[in-house]
N, C-alpha and C positions, 0 to 999 in steps of 0.2 A: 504494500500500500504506500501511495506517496508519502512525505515525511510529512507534510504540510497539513494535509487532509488527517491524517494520525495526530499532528499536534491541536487542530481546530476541534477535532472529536476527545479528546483530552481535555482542550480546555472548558468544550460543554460539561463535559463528565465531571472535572474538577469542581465546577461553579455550580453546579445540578441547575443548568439552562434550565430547562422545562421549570424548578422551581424559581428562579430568578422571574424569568417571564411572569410565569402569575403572579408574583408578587406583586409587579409593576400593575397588573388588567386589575388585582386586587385594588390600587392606590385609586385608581379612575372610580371603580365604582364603589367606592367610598365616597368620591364626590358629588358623582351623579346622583348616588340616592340620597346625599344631604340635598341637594340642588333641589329635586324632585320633589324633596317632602317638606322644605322650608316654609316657612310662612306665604310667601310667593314664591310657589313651584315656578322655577323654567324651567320648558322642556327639553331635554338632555342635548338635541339637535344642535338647541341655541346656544346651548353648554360649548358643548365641542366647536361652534363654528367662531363665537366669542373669546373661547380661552384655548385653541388651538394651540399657540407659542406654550402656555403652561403645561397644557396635558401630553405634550411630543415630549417635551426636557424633564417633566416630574415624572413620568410614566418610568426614566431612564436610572432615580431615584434611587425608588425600591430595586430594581433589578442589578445595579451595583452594588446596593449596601449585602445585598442578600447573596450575590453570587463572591463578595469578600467571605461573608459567613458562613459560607459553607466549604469556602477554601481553605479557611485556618482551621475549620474544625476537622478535614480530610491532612490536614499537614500535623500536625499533633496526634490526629489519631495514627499516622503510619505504620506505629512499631506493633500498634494491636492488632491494625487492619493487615497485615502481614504476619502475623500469627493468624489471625480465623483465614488466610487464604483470598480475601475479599479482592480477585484479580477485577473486579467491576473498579474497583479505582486505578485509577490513572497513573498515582505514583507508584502503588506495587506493583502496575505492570512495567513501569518502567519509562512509560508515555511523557511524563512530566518529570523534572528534576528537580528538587526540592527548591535551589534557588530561583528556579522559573516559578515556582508555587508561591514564592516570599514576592518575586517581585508582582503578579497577577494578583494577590493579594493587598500590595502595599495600594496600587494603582485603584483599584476597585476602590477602596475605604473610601484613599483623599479624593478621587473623582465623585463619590455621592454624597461627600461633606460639604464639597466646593459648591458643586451642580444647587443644593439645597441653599446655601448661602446667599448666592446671587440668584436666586428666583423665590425664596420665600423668603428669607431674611434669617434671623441670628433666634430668636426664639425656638421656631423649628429645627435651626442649626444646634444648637444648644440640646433640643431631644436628640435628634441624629445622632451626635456625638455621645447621648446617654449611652444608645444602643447598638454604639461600636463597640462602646468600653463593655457593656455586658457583653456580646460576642466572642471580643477575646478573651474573657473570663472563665465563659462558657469552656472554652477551649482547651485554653491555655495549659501546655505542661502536665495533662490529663494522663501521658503514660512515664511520666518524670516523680518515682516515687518522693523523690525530697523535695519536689514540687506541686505535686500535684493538689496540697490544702488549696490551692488558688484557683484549683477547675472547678466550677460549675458544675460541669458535665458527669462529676463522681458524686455529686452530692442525692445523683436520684430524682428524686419527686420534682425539688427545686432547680435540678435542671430540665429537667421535662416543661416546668414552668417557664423557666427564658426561654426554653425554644417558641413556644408557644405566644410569646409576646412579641417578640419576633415574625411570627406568621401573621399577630394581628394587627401590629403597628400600622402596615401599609393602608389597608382599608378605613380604620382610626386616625391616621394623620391626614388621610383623604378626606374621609369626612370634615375634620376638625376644621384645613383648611377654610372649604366653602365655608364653612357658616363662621368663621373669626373673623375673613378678609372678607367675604361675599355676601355677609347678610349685615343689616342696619343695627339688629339686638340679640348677639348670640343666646342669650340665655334666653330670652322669649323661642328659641326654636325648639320646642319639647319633643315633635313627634322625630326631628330628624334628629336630635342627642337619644332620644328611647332606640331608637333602629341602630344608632349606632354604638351602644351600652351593650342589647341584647346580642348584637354579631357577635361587638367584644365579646362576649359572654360564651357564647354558643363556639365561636372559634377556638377560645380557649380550651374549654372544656373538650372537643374536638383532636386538636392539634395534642394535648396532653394524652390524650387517648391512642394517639395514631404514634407517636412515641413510644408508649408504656409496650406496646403492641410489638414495635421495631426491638426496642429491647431483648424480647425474646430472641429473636435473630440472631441478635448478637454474646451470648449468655454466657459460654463456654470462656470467650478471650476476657467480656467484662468480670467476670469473676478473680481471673487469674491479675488484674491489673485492679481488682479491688474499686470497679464502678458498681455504684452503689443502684444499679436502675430495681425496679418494682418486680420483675423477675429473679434476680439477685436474688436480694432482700425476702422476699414475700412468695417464691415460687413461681412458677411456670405458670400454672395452672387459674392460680391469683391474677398474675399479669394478663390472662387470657379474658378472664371476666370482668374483670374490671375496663380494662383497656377497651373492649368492644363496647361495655354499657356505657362511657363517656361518646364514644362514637355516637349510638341510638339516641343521645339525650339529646346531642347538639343537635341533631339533625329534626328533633324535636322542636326544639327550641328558635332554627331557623324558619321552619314548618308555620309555628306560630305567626311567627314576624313577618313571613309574607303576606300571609291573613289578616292580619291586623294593620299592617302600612300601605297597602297596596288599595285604594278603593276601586280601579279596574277591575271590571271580570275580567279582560282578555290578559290583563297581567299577573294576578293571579292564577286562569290557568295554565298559562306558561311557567312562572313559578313552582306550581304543587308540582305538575308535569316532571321537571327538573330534578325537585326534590325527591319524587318518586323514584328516578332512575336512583340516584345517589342511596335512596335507599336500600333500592336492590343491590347496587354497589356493594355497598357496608356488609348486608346480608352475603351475600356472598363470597367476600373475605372473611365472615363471619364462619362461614361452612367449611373454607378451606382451614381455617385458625384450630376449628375444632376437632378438624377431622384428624390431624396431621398432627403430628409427634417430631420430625425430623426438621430442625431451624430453616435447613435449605431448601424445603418446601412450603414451607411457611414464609418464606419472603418473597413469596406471589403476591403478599399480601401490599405492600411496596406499592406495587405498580396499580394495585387497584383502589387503594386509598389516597395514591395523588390524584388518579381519574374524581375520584370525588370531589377533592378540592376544587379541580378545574370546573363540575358543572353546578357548585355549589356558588361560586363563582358567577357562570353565564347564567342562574337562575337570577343575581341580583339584575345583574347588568341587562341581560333581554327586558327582565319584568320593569326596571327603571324605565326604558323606552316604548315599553307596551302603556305603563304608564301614563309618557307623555303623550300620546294619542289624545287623551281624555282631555286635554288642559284645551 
């Protein structure tokens, strides 16, 4: 294979493109559905054609800070990931070089600190740079026994939880935008802070789930390097119920929230629609979770709980524009 096309699928693989990307679709439709449900809805159209310059450079945002945070957490984790065999990374196959991972990393951070500076200002900058410093925390020094008091990533539950604020930031700093810069009285906008509380809400719980989950995956190396995940700690078996009932809750919990924000029928049944696949989704990693005994069958589970994200995702963003139909 050419060297180039090997280093470009590397560096997708290093930065988990597909996760980067949604982060960024996340950050938009966080604003759109604040836009949408604000005191004076505009509809999403006029969104986009008005803040076009914003949503091209913010969209690039999240997809830099997220594909940094996933590099330093694949660059710290090496020495584990190369015990469990995990040739799906880049650097155990030998694709990337550590000093190419430091420098794709360095670049990502300071490009989604800067990007955020000059197009939203120093406040948001200020967040951003909270949730660099938690990333590298996350991270950091994770298979460095006389280092590793400083990872995140060993502490278990609490880091299941940064990762998790991390998945939700984008859609929550999307929202917050619109309504700090874009509406006359942010705190008068109750319905578009509720929609965006209960996401928060639902994401999290969600995202800690789809973690606890991955854990299992990885049980064998995190044991022997003393990561403290919910499988660890509390069994396979634990991790397996627990991990899939946070999954059902959120999906509950968004379920609701389209119901509730959406006064469209035609957006709503796009919505439920959406929701319902993702259900099946869930259910269905759900089946393979339980059926299956062996980690490396089990991390089917992977590929079909990002599928969720993404349409959990296109259920806000369709439903926002079936929405504006109605205005």
């Amino acid at each position: 294979m050419n060297t180039v096309v090997i280093k470009i699928k590397a560096l997708w693989n290093f930065t988990r493109g597909t996760l980067a990307i949604l982060a960024g679709f996340t950050a938009i439709a966080g604003g759109l559905t604040a836009a949408i449900l604000s005191n004076n809805p505009i509809p999403p159209w006029e969104v986009v054609q008005s803040h076009l310059f914003v949503l091209v450079l913010g969209f690039w945002i999240p997809v830099l800070l997220v594909s940094a945070s996933m590099g330093i957490n694949d660059y710290y984790d090496y020495p584990i990931d190369l015990k469990n065999k995990r040739f799906d990374r880049p650097l155990v196959r030998g694709d990337l070089s550590p000093q190419e991972a430091r420098i794709i990393i360095f670049l990502c951070y300071i490009g989604g600190v800067i990007l955020t500076f000059f197009l939203i200002g120093p406040l948001f900058t200020a967040l951003v740079i909270f949730f660099v410093i938690l990333s590298v925390f996350y991270s950091y020094k994770s298979s460095d026994p006389e280092k590793s008091q400083f990872s995140l990533k060993k502490k278990g539950l609490l880091g299941n939880f940064v990762v998790a604020i991390g998945h939700l930031a984008p859609f929550l700093l999307g929202g917050l935008y619109w309504i700090i810069f874009q509406t006359s009285d942010p705190f008068s906008e109750i319905k578009a802070l509720y929609a965006l509380v209960v996401f928060a809400i639902a994401t999290l719980l969600g995202i800690i789930g789809r973690e606890i989950l991955k854990g299992i995956i990885d049980v064998t190396g995190d044991k022997e390097h003393d990561i403290q995940t919910i499988a660890v700690k509390f069994g396979v078996k634990f991790a397996k119920v627990s991990g899939f009932s946070l999954l059902i809750i959120a999906l509950v919990l968004l379920t609701i929230l389209i119901v509730t924000v959406f006064s469209s029928i035609l957006a709503k049944i796009i919505g439920l629609t959406l929701m319902l696949i993702s259900f099946v989704s869930v259910i269905w990693a759900g089946f393979i979770l339980f059926r299956e005994e062996d980690p490396a069958r089990i991390a089917r589970i992977r590929s079909i709980t990002r599928f969720t994200l993404w349409i959990v995702i296109a259920a806000f963003i369709i439903s926002t524009f079936a929405q504006g139909f109605a205005l």
